[in-house]
VEXDREN-2710 file (C-alpha; in Angstrom, 1 decimal):
% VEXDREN-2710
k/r/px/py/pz
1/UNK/-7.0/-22.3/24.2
2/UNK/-4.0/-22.2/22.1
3/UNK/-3.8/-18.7/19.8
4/UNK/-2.2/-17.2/17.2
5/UNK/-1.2/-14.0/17.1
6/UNK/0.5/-12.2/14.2
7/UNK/2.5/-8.8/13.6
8/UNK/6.1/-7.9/15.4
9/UNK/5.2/-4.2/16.4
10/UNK/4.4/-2.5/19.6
11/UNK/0.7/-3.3/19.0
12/UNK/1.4/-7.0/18.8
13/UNK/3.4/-6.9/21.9
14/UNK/0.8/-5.0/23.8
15/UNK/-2.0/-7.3/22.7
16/UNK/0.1/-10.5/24.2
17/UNK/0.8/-8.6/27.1
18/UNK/-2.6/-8.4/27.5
19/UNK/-3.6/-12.0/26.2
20/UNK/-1.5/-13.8/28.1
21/UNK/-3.1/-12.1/31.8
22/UNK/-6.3/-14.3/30.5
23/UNK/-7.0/-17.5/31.8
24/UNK/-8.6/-18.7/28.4
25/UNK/-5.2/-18.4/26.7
26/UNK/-3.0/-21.5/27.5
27/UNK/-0.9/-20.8/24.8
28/UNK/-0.3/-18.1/23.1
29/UNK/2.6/-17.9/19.7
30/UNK/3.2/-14.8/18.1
31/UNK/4.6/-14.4/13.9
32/UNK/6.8/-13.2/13.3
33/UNK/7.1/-11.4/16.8
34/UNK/10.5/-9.8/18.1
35/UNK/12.5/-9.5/21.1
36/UNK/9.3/-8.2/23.9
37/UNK/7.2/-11.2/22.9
38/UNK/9.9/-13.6/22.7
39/UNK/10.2/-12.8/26.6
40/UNK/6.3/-13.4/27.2
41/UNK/5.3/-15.6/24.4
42/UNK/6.4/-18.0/21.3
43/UNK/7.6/-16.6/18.6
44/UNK/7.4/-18.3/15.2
45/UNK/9.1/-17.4/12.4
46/UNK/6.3/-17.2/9.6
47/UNK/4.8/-14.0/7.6
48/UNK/1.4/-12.8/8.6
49/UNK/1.1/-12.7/4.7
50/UNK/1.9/-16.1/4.2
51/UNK/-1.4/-18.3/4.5
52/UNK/-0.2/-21.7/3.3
53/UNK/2.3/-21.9/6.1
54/UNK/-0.1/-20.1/8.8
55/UNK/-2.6/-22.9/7.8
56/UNK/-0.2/-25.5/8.1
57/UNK/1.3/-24.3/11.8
58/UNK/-2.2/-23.5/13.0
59/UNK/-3.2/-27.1/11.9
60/UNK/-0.6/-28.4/13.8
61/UNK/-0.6/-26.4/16.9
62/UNK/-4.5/-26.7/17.1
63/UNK/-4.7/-23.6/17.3
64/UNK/-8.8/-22.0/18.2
65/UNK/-8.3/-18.6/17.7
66/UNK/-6.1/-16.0/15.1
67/UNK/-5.6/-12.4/16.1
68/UNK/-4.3/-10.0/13.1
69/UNK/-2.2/-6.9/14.2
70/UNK/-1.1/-5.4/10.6
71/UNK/-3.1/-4.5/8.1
72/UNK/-1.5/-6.4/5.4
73/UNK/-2.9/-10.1/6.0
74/UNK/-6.6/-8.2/6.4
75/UNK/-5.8/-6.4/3.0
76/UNK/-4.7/-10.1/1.1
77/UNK/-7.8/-11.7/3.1
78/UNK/-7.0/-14.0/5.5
79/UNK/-10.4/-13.7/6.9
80/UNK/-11.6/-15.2/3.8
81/UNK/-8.8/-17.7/3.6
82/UNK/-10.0/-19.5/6.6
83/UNK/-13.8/-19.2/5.8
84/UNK/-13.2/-20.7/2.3
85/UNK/-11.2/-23.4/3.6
86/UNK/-13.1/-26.8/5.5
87/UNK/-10.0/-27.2/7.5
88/UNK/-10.0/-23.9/9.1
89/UNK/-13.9/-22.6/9.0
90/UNK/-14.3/-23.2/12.4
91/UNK/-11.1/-20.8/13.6
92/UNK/-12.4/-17.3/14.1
93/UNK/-10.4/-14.7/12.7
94/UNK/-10.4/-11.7/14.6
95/UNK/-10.2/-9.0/12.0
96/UNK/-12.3/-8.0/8.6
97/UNK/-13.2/-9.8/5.3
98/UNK/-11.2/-8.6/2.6
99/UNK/-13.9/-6.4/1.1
100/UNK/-14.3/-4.8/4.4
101/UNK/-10.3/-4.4/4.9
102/UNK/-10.8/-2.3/1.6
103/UNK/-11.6/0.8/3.9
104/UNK/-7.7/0.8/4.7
105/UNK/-6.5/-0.9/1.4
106/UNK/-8.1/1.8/-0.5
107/UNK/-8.4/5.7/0.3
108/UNK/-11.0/5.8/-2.8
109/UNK/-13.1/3.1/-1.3
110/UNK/-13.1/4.4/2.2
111/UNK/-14.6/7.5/1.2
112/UNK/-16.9/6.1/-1.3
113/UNK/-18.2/4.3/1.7
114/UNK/-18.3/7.4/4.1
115/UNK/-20.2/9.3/1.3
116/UNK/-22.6/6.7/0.5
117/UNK/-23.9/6.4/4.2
118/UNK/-23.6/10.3/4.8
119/UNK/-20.6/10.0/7.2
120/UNK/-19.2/13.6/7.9
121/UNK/-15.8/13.7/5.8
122/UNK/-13.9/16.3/3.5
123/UNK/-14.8/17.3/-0.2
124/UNK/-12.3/15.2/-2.3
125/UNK/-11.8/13.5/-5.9
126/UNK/-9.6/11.4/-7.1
127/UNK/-7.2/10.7/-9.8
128/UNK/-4.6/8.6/-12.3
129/UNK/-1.5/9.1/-13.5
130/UNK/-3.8/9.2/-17.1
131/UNK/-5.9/12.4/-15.3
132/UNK/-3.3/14.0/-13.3
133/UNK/-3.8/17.4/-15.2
134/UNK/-7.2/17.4/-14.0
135/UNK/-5.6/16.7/-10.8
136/UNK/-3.9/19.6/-11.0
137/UNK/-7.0/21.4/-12.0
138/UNK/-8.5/20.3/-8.8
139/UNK/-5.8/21.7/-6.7
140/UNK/-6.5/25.2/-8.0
141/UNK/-10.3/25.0/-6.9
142/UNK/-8.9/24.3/-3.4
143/UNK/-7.3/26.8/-0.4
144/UNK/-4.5/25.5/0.9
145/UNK/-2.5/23.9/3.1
146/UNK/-3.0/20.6/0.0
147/UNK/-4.1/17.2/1.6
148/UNK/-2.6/14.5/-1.0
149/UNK/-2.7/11.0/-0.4
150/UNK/-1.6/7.6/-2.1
151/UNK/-4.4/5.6/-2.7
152/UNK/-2.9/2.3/-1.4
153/UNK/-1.0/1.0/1.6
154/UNK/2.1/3.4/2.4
155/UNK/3.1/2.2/5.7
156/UNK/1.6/5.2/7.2
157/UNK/3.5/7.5/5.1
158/UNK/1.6/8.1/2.0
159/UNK/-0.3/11.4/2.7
160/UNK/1.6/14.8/1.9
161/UNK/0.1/18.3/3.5
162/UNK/1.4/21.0/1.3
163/UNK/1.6/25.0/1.9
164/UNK/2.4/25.6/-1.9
165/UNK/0.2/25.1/-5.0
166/UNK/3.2/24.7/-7.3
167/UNK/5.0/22.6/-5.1
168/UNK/1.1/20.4/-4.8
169/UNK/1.5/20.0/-8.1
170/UNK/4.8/18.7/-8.6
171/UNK/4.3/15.9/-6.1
172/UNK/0.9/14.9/-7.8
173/UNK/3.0/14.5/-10.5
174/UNK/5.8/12.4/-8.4
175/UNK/3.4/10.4/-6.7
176/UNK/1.3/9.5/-10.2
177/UNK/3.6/9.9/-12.5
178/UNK/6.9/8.9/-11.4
179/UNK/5.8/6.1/-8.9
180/UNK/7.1/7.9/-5.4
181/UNK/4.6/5.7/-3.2
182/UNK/5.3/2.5/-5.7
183/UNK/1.6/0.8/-6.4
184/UNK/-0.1/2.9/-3.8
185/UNK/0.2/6.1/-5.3
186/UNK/-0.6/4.7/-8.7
187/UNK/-4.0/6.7/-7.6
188/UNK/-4.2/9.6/-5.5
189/UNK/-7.0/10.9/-3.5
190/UNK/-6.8/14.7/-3.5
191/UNK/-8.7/16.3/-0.4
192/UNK/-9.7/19.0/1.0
193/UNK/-8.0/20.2/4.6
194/UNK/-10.2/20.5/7.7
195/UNK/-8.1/22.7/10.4
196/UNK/-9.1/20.9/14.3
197/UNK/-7.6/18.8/16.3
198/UNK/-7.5/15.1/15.6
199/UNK/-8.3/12.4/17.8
200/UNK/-8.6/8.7/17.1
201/UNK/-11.8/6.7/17.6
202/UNK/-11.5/2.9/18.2
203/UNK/-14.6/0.3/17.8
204/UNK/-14.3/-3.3/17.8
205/UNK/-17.5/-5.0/16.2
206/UNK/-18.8/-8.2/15.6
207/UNK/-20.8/-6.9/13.1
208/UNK/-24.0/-6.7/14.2
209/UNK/-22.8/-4.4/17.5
210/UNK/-20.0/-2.9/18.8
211/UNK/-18.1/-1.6/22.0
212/UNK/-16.4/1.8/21.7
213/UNK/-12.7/1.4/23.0
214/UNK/-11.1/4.4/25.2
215/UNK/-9.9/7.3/22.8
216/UNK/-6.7/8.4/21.9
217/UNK/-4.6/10.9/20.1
218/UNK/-1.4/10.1/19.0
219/UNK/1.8/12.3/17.4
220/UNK/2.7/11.4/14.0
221/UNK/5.2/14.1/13.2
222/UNK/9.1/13.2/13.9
223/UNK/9.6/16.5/14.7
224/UNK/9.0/18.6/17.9
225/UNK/5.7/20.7/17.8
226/UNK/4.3/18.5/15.5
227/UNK/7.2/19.6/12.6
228/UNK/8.8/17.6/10.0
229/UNK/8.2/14.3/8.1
230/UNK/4.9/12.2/9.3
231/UNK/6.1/9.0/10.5
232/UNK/4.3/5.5/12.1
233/UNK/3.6/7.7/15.2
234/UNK/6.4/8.9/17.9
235/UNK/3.4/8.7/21.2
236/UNK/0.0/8.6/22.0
237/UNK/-2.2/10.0/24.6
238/UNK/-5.4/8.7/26.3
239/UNK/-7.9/9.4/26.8
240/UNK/-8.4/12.6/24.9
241/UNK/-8.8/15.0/27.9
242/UNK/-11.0/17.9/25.3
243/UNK/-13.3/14.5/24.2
244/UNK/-16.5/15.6/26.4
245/UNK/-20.0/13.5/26.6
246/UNK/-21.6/16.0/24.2
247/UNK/-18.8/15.1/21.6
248/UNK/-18.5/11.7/22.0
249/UNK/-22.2/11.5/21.6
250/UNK/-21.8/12.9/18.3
251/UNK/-19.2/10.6/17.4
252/UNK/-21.4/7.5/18.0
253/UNK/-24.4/8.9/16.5
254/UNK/-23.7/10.3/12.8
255/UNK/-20.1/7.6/12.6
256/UNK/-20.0/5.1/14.4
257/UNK/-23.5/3.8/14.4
258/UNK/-23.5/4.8/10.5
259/UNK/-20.3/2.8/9.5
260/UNK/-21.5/-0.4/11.5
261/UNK/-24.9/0.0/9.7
262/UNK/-23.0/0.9/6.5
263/UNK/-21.4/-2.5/7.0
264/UNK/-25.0/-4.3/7.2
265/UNK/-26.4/-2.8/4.2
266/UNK/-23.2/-3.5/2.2
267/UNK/-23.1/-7.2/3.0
268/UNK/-19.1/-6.5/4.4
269/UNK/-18.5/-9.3/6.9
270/UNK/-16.9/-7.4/10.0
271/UNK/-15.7/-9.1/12.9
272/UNK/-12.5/-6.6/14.0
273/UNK/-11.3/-3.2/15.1
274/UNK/-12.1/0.2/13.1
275/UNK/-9.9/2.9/14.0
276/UNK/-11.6/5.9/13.1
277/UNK/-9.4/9.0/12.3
278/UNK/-11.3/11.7/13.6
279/UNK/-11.0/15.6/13.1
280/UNK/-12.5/17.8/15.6
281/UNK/-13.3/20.9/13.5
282/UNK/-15.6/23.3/16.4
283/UNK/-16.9/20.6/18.3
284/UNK/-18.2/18.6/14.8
285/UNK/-16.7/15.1/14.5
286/UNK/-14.7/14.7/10.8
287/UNK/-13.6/11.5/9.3
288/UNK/-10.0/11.9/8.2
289/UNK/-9.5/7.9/7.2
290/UNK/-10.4/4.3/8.4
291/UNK/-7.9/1.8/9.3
292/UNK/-9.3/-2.0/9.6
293/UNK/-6.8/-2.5/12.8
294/UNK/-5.5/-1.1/15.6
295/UNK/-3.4/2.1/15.5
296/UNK/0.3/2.0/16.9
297/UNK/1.2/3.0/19.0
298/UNK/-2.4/4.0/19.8
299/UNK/-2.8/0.1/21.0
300/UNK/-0.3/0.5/23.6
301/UNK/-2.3/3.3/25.5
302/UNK/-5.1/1.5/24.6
303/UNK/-5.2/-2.1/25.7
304/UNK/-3.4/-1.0/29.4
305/UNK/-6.3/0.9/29.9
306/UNK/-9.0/-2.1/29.5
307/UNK/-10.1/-4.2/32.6
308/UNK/-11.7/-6.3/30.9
309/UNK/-10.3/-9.7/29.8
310/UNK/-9.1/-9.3/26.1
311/UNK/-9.4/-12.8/25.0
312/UNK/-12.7/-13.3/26.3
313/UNK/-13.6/-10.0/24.5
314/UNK/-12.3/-11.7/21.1
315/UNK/-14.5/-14.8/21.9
316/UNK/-17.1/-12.3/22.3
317/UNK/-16.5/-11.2/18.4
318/UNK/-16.0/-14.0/17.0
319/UNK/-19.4/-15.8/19.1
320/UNK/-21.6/-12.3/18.0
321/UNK/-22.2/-11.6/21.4
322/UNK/-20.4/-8.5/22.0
323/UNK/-24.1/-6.7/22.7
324/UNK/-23.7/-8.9/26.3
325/UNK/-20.3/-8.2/27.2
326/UNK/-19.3/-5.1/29.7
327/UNK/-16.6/-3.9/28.8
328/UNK/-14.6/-2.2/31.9
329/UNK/-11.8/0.8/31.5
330/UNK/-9.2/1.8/33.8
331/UNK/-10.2/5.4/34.7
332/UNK/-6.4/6.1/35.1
333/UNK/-4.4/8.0/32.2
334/UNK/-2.0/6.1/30.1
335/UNK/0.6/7.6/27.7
336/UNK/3.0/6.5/25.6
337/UNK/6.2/7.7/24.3
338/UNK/8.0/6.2/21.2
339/UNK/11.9/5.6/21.0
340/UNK/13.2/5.7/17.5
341/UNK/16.3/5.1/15.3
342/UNK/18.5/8.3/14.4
343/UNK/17.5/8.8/11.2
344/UNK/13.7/7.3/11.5
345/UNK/11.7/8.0/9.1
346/UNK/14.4/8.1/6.5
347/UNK/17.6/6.1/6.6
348/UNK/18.5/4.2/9.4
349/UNK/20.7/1.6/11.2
350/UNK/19.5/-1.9/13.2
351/UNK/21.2/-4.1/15.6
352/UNK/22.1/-1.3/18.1
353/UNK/22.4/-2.9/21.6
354/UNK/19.8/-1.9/23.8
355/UNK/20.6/-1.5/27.8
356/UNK/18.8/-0.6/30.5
357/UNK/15.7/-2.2/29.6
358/UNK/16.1/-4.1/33.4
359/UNK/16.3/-0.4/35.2
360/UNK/12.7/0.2/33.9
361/UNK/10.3/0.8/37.3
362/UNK/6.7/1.6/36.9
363/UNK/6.4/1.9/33.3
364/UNK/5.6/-0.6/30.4
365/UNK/8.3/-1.7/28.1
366/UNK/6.4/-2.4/24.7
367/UNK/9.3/-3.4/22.0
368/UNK/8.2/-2.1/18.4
369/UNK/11.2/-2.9/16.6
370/UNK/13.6/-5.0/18.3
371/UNK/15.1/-8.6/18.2
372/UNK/17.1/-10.9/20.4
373/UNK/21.0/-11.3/19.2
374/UNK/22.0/-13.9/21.7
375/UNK/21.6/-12.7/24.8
376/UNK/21.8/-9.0/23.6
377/UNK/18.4/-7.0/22.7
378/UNK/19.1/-5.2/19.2
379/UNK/17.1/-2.6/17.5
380/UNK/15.6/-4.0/14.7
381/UNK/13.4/-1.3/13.2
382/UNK/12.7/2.3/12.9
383/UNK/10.2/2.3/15.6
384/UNK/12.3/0.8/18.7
385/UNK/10.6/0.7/21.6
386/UNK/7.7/2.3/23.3
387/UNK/7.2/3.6/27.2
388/UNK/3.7/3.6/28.4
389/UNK/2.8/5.0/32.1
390/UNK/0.0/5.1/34.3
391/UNK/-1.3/8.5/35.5
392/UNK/-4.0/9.9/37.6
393/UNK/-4.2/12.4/34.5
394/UNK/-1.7/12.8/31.1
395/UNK/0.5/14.8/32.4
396/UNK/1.9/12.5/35.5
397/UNK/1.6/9.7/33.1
398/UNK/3.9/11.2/30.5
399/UNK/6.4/12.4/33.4
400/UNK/6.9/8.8/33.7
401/UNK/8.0/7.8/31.3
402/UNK/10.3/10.6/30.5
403/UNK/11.8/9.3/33.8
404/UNK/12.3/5.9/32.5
405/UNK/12.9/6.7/29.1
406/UNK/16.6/8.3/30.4
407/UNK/17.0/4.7/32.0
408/UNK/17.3/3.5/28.7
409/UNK/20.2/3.5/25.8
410/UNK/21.2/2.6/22.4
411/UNK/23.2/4.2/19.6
412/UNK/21.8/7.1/17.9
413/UNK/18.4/6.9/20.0
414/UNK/15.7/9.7/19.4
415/UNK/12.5/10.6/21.2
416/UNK/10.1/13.5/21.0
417/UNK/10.5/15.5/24.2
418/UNK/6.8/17.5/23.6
419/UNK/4.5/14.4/23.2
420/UNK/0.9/16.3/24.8
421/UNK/2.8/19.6/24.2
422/UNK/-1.0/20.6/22.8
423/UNK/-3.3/19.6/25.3
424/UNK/-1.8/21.0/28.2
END
């Protein structure tokens, strides 16, 4: 079958990597894409936000099945796009409704949802630039470190973790007030801080059941030992070598299970992934936040860890069928380590050459934000590129791609040196 996939990250690249090994997918196209898919795939250059022309191009590609890699389309509702529309209700859509992409699209909703269905989570409220003194108010009933976070879709950077009450305060006001997150901080969920470990928690349902993918843990900070401003992610981990039965048991049993009934019982069509954001707090399972995709780079130590054949799993989804399908993992270790622009997460340059890329020996080359520039590779993001390796546990994995990581150059490139520095 001919598919569509859409996104240009690291996860988009690693999902066609994996697509593409199926023998359902005869063709697979990839919007907007960049440089790593181009060399695998089709690119097309369309918006995954722009519905009028996906519809169009899918119409006349034939296209039978549409994967979503960002959160954005999911958010705007393509899902309910193509089920609203005669001309594309017979295309599954691998990813939620809109109401259901609401868990991501809105922090206030997500734990409104978690709360309803008696989902472990933290205390929290939330507030408008019209209550931000009560806001305040709030942050004095709390100990710190301050867990403040932008309502809306921040790209991954809308959540500030502050030492200082003053200093809580004065970004309420920034974020509320004077508009620091734009639209997403135009409400602000204030919460309170759980001290663990985190560890992510990824489900794909169809939903009526669900497979639980491999976990993973993955680095935000830009900063060694976990220091400086939160970013996308700078490597991932998995699977989470402290994630025992006895927790993982817990995990399915008082969130997972609960969130797919809580799905049910809300009428929220759900045929996608839920990344669950999980704190481990002594050995008791936390939900920090949903998001209605895959994580990044999460999805690139992910998906090279599953056996099974990815498209047929989709199929699986969107036939609700996914109770009969076995699901196999490679037992092996994967990690990931992400090369960024100097600069990232603040101001940075593109169109760096990339070299090297053809020196890379047993390691995966996912590109995150690159593009092609005639027969040159260019960065063409924050995120560049990301190095995942197979291990017999995390730490040969990581040595890896450290090893082929120094194969690689561009102007101003950065990496974290540390990624697994706290699980060793």
């Amino acid at each position: 079958m001919t598919i569509l996939l859409l996104g240009s990250g690291g996860r988009e690249h690693a999902f066609a990597w994996k697509m593409i090994q199926s023998p359902l997918c005869e063709k697979l196209f990839v919007a907007p894409g960049n440089a790593g898919t181009a060399a695998i795939a089709t690119n097309v250059a369309m918006s995954p936000t722009d519905f009028d022309a996906i519809k169009t191009f899918v119409i006349q590609e034939n296209v039978k099945m549409v994967v979503v890699g960002p959160e954005d389309p999911l958010v705007k509702g393509i899902y309910d796009y193509f089920k609203n529309d005669e001309s594309l209700q017979h295309i599954p859509v691998i990813g939620p409704s809109k109401l259901g992409a609401q868990l991501e699209g809105s922090k206030e909703f997500a734990k409104e949802f978690l709360i309803k269905h008696n989902i472990p989570t933290a205390a929290y409220d939330s507030f408008t630039a019209e209550t931000v003194e009560n806001g305040c108010a709030f942050l004095e009933t709390l100990q710190p470190p301050y867990v403040l976070k932008a309502d809306g879709l921040a790209a991954g950077k809308g959540v500030l973790i502050i030492q200082d009450l003053e200093e809580a305060k004065t970004e309420l006001r920034n974020m509320l007030v004077h508009e620091k997150f734009g639209a997403a901080s135009s409400k602000v969920v204030i919460e309170e801080f759980l001290d663990g470990i985190e560890l992510s928690c990824f489900v794909l349902t169809d939903g009526k059941s669900y497979k639980i993918l491999p976990t993973a843990k993955d680095y935000k900070r830009i900063g060694e030992g976990d220091t400086g401003l939160n970013t996308g992610g700078m490597g991932a981990v998995s699977p989470v070598p402290y994630v025992d039965a006895v927790l993982m048991e817990k995990i399915e049993t008082r969130i997972v299970k609960p969130t797919i009934e809580g799905f049910q019982k809300d009428g929220i069509e759900y045929k996608g992934f839920v990344f669950i954001g999980l704190i481990n707090v002594k050995n008791e399972p936390i939900v920090i936040e949903y998001n209605v995709r895959m994580g990044d780079p999460e999805t690139e130590v992910v998906v090279p860890r599953l056996k099974s054949d990815l498209v047929e799993l989709f199929q699986a989804v969107a036939d609700q069928k996914l109770d009969t399908f076995e699901l196999e993992v490679d037992s092996r270790s994967a990690t990931t380590i992400m090369v960024v622009s100097g600069g990232y997460p603040e101001d940075f340059e593109k169109g760096k050459v990339i070299t090297g890329l053809e020196n890379i020996t047993d390691s995966i080359v996912f590109h995150a934000g690159t593009k092609l520039d005639g027969d040159n590779v260019v960065s063409n993001g924050g995120r560049v590129l990301t190095v995942t390796s197979y291990g017999d546990d995390f730490q040969q994995a990581i040595k890896k791609s450290y090893q082929n990581i120094d194969k690689l150059n561009f102007d101003k490139m950065y990496f974290r040196k540390d990624i697994g520095f706290d699980l060793l």
